[in-house]
Each structure stands twice: as C-alpha cells, then as structure tokens.
C-alpha positions as YAML, in Angstrom:
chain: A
units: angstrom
residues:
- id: 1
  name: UNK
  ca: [-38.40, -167.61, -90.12]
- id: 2
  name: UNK
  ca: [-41.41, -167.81, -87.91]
- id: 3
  name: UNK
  ca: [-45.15, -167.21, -89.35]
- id: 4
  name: UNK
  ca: [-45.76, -164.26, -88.12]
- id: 5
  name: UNK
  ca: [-42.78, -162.78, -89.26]
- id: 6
  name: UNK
  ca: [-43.43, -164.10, -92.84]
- id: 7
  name: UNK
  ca: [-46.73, -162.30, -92.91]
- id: 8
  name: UNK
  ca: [-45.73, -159.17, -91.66]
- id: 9
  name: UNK
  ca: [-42.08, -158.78, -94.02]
- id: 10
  name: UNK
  ca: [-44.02, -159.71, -97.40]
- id: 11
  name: UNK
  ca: [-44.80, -157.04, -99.27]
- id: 12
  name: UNK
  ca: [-45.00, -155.70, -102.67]
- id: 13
  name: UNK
  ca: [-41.66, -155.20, -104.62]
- id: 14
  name: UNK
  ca: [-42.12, -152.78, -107.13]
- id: 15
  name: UNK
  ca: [-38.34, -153.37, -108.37]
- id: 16
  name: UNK
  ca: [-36.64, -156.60, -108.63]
- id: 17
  name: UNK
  ca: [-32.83, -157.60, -109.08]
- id: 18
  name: UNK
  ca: [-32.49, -159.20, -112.58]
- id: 19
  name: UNK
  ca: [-31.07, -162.31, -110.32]
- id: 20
  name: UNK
  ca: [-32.87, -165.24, -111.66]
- id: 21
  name: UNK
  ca: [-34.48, -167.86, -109.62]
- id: 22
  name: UNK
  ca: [-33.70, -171.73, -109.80]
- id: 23
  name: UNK
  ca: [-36.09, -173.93, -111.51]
- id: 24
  name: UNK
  ca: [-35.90, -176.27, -108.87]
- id: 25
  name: UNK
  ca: [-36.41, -173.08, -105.88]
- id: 26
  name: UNK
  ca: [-39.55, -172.15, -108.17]
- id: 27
  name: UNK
  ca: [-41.10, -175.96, -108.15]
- id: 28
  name: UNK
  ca: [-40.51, -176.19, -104.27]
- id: 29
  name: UNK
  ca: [-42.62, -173.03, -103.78]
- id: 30
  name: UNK
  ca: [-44.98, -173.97, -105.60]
- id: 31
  name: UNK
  ca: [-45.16, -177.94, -103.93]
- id: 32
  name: UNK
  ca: [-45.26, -176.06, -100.67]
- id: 33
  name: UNK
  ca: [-48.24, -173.52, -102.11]
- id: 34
  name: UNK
  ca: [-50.27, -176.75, -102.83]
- id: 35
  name: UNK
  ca: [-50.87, -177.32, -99.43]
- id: 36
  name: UNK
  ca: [-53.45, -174.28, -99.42]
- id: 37
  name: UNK
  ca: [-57.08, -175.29, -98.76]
- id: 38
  name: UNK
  ca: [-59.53, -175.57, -101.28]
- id: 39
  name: UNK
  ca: [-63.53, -176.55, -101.31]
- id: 40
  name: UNK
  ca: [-64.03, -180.05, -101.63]
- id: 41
  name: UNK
  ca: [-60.29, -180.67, -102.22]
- id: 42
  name: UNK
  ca: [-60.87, -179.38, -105.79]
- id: 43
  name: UNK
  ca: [-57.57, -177.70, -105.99]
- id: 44
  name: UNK
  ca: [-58.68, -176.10, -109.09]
- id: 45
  name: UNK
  ca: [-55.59, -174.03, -109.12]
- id: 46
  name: UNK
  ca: [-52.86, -174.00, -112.82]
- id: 47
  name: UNK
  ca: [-49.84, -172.34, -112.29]
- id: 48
  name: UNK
  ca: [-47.54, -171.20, -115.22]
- id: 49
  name: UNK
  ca: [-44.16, -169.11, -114.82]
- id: 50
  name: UNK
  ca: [-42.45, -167.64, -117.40]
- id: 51
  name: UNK
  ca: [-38.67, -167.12, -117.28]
- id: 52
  name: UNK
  ca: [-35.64, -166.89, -119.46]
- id: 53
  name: UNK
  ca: [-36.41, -166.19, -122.92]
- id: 54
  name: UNK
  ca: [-40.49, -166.44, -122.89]
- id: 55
  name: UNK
  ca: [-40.36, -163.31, -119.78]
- id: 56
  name: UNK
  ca: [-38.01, -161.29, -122.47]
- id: 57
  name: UNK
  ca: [-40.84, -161.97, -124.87]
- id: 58
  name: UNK
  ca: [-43.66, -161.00, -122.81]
- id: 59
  name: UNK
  ca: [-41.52, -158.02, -121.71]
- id: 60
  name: UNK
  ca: [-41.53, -156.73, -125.26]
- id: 61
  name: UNK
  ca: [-44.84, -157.18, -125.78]
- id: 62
  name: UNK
  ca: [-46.21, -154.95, -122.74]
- id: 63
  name: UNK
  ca: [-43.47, -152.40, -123.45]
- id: 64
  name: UNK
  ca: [-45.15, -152.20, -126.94]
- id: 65
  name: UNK
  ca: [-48.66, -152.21, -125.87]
- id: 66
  name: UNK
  ca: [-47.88, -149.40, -123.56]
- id: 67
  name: UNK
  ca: [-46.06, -148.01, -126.61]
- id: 68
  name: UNK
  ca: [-49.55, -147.60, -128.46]
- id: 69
  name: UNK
  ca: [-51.69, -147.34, -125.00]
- id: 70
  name: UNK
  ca: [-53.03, -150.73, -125.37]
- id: 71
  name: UNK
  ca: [-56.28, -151.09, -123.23]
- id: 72
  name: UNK
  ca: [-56.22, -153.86, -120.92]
- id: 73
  name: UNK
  ca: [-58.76, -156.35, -121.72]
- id: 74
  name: UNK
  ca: [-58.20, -158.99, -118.63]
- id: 75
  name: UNK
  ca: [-59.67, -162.65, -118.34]
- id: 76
  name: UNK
  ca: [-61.22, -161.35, -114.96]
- id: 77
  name: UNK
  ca: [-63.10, -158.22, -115.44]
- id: 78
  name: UNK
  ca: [-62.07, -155.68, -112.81]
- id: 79
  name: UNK
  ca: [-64.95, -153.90, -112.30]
- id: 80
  name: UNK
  ca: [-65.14, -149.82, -111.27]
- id: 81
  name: UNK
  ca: [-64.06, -149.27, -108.42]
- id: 82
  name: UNK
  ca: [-67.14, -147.67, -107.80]
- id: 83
  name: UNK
  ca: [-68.60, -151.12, -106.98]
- id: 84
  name: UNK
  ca: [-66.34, -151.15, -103.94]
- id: 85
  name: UNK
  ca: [-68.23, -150.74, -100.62]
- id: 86
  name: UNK
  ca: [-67.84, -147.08, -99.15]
- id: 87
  name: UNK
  ca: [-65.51, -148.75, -96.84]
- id: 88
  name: UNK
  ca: [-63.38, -149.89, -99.52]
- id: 89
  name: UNK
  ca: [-63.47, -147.05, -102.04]
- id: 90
  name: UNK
  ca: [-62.12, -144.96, -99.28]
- id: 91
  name: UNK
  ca: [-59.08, -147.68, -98.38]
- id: 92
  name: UNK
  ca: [-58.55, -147.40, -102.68]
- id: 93
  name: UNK
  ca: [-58.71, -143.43, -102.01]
- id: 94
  name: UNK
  ca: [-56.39, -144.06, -99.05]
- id: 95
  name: UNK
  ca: [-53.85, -145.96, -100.51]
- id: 96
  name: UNK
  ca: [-54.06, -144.04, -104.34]
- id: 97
  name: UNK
  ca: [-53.10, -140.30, -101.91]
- id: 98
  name: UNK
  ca: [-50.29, -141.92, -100.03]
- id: 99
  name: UNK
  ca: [-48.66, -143.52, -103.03]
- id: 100
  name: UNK
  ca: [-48.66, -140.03, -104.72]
- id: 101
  name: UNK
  ca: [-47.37, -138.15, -101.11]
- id: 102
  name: UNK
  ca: [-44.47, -141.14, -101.82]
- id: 103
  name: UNK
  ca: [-43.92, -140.53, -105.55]
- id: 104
  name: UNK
  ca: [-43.06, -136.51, -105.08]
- id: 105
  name: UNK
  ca: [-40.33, -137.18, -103.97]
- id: 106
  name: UNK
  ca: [-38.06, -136.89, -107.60]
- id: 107
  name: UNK
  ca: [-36.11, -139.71, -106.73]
- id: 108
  name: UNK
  ca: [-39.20, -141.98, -106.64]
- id: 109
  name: UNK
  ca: [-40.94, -140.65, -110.34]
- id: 110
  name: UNK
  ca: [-40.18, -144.10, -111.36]
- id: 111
  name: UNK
  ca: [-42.43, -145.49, -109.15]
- id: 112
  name: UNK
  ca: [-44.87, -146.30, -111.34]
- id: 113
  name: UNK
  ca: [-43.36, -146.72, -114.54]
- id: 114
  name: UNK
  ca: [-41.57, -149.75, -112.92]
- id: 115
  name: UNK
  ca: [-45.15, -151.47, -114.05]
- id: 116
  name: UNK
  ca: [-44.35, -151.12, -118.24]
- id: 117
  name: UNK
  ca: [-41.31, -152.76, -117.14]
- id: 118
  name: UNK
  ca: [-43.33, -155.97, -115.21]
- id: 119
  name: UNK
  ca: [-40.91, -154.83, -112.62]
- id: 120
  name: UNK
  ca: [-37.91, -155.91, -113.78]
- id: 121
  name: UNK
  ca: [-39.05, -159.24, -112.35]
- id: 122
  name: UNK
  ca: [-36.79, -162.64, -113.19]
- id: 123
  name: UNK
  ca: [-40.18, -164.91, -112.76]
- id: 124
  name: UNK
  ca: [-43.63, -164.19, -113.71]
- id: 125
  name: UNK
  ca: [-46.12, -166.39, -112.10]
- id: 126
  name: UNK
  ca: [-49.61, -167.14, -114.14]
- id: 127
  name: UNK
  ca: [-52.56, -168.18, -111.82]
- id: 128
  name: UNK
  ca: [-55.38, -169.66, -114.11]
- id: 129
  name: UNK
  ca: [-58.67, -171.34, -113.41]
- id: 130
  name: UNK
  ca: [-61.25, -173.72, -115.97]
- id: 131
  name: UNK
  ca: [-63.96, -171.08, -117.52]
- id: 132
  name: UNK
  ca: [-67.21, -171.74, -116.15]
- id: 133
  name: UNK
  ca: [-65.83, -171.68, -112.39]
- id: 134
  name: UNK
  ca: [-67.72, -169.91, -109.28]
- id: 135
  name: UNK
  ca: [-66.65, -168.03, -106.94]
- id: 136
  name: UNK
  ca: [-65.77, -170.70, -104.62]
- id: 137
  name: UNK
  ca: [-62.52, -171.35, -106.82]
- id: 138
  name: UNK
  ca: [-62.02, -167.96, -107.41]
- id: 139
  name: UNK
  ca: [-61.72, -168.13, -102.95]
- id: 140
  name: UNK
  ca: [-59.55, -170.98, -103.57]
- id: 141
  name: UNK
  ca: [-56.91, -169.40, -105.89]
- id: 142
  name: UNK
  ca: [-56.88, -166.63, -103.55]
- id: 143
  name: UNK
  ca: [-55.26, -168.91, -100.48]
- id: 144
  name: UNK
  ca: [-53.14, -170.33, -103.26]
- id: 145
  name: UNK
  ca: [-51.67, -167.33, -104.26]
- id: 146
  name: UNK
  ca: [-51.24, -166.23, -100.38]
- id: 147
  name: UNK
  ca: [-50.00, -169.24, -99.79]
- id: 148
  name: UNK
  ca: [-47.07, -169.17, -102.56]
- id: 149
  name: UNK
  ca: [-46.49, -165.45, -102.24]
- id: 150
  name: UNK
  ca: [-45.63, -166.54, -98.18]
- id: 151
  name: UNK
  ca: [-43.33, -169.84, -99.03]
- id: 152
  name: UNK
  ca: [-41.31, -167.71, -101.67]
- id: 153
  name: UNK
  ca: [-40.66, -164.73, -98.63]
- id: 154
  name: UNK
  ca: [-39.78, -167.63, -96.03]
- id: 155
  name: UNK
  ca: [-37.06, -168.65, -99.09]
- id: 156
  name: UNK
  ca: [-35.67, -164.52, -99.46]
- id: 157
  name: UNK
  ca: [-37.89, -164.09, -102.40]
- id: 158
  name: UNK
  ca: [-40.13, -161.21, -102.73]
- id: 159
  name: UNK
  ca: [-43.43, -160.72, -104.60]
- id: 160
  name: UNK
  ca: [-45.72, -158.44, -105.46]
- id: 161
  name: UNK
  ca: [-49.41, -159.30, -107.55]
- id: 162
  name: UNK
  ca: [-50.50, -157.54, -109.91]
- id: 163
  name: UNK
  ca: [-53.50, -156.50, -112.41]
- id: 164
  name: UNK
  ca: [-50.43, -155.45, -114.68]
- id: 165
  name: UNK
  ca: [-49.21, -158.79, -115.28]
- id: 166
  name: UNK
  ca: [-52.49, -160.50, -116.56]
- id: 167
  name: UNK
  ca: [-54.22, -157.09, -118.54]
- id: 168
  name: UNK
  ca: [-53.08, -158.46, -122.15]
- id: 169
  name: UNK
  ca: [-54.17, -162.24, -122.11]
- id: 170
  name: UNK
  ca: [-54.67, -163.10, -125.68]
- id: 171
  name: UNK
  ca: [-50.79, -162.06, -126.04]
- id: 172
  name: UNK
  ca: [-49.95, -164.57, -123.07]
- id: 173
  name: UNK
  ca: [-51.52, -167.65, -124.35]
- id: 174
  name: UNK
  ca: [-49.53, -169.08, -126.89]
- id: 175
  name: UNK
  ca: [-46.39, -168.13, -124.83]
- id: 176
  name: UNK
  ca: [-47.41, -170.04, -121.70]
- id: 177
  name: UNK
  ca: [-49.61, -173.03, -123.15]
- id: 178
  name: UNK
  ca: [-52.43, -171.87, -121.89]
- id: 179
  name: UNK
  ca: [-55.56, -173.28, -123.28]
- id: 180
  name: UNK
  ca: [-58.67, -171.58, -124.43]
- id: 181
  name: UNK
  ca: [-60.64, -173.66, -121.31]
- id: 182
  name: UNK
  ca: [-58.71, -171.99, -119.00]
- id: 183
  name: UNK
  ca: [-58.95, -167.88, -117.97]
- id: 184
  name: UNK
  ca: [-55.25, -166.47, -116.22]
- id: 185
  name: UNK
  ca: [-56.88, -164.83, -113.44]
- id: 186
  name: UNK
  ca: [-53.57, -164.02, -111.60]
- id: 187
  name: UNK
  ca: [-50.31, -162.80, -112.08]
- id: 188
  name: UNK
  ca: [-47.58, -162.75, -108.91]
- id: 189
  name: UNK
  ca: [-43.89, -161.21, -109.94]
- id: 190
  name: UNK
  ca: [-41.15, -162.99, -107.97]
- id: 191
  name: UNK
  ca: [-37.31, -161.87, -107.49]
- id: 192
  name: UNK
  ca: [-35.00, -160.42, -105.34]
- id: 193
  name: UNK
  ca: [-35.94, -156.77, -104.12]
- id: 194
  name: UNK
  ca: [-33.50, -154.01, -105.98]
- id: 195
  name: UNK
  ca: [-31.66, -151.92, -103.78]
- id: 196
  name: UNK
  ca: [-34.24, -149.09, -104.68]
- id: 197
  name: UNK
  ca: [-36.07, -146.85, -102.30]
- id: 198
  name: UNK
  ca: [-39.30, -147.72, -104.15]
- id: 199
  name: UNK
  ca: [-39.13, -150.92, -102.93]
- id: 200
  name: UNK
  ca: [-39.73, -149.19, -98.94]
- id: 201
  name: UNK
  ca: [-43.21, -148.36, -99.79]
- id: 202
  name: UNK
  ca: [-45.55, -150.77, -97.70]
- id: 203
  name: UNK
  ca: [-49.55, -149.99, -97.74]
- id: 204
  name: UNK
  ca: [-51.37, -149.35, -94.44]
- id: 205
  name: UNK
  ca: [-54.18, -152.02, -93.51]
- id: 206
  name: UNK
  ca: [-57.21, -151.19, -91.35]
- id: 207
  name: UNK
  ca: [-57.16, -151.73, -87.56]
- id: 208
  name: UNK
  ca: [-58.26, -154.74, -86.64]
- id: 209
  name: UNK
  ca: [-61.37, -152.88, -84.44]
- id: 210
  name: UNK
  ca: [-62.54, -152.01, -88.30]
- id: 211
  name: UNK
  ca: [-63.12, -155.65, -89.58]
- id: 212
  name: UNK
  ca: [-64.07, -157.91, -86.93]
- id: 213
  name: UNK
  ca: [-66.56, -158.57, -85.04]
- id: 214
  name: UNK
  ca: [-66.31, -160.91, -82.09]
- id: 215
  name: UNK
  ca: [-69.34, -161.95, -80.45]
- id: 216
  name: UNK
  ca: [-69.42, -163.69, -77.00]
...
C-alpha cells in the first residue's frame, strides 16, 4: 500500500472483530514502529499488549468500574479542555457536535458505549515512559505510536487510541508488569474493523491554509 494511502485509510475503529491477532504479526509491528525518531536516539518508548486471557481480565475490570462510575485517575493528567487554545477548543467543539449529529441516528446509540467495552478489541497496546521524563519523550512516544498505528493499517489492521484504555492504571499494573518507574501514557486498540456502521465515522481535520505557515 503506498504512504499516502496508509495515512489517509487509518482511522479510528470504534468496533473491532473478536479475530485475534498473531503474536508474531503483533512483534513485526512493533519492530517496524521502532524505526520512529526519537531525541538523541533515546528511544525511551515500552510497549506492553495485552491479549488472550489478561484483555478478558482487564475487560472485566473496566466493565465494573463503569459499573460503579469509577473516575478515571490516568498516569498523564488530561487537563480541561479549557486549556486548549481557542483554536483547539473549537476543533474539540467541532468534532464533540458532529459525533452527536452521527449518534441520532438509532442504529448508531451504541456508539459510545462501544468504549465500556474497550471496543471489543483482540489487542490492547500499553505505551509507557520512565517517571521523571520531559516533554521531549512525551514528542517521542507520539511518532512511536503514529508510527505503529501506520505499520498495523499497511498489515489490514485497524486502530484507534484512546484516553479509555489507560484511565484506570493502578488496575493495569500488575496485569501487564508494569513497574512503579514507569507511567502508561498510551493506550492504542488494534483488530479487525466489525462490519458496523460505527466504524464509518472519520473526524474532519483543518485545512491545511489553517496550520501552516510557509515563508519564502
């Protein structure tokens, strides 16, 4: 598939098939994610994926928290959205009106319940970093994630990340292995898309006139 139409075709699957995903198809996106740039060659990137038994696990768990309303209490801090330049906040606004124009549709009330259910995802892929990092890793886990999110759509796989994924921590650690010097920063679901029409939904992006500025 050429670049350009890898960039374009990703986007975010809000249902997946419950076809799993070789071990072996999961490493080779990952070896082909390494490549991403980082600052000094730091790749400061961890990746963990649960499958199997550990996702049915973790898929209890969030179905219970939502259960009792469970606050999210991320690694990352979110931040209100509120922080977001004007430009942004109306993008947010933007995106937050056309998802609900989608969703009235009866058909498509599921739309966001899909997220209780991590998507019916097969793979669940945990992006951590070592506390105490700046935001120059932070950058750098950002191409990662790009950068795997592209390799599994050049394979067939879809992806979509997530806050939802990463919102109970504490509950994720002794599942994954991840240690207490590392925060999970990132969570990207990966599967087949569902023959669903939620999965048809694709977010606008700002005309390139709005975000660059070329200077001769």
């Amino acid at each position: 598939m050429e670049f350009s139409d890898v960039m374009t075709r990703r986007h975010s699957v809000r249902n997946f098939k419950a076809e799993a995903i070789p071990g072996e198809l999961l490493a080779d996106i990952v070896r082909t994610a390494s490549r991403a740039p980082s600052w000094e060659n730091s790749q400061p990137w961890n990746v963990y994926i649960a499958t199997g038994e550990t996702l049915k696990k973790i898929r209890k768990i969030w179905r219970d928290k939502y259960a009792e309303k469970t606050k999210g209490s991320p690694d990352m801090p979110t931040g209100h959205r509120t922080n977001f330049s004007p430009r942004s906040q109306q993008s947010m606004k933007d995106f937050m009106a056309s998802v609900g124009e989608f969703c009235g549709d009866p058909e498509l009330k599921h739309f966001l319940e899909l997220n209780e259910f991590l998507f019916h995802a097969p793979a669940l892929v945990y992006l951590t970093l070592g506390k105490g990092h700046t935001g120059w890793p932070i950058y750098d886990l950002g191409a990662f994630g790009l950068a795997l999110m592209l390799a599994a759509k050049d394979r067939g796989i879809d992806s979509i990340p997530a806050y939802e994924i990463v919102k109970y921590p504490a509950e994720l650690r002794p599942l994954l292995s991840v240690p207490e010097d590392e925060e999970i920063i990132m969570g990207i679901a990966l599967g087949y898309a569902a023959d669903d029409r939620v999965n048809e939904f694709s977010s606008s992006r700002l005309p390139v006139e709005t975000i660059l500025t070329l200077k001769e």
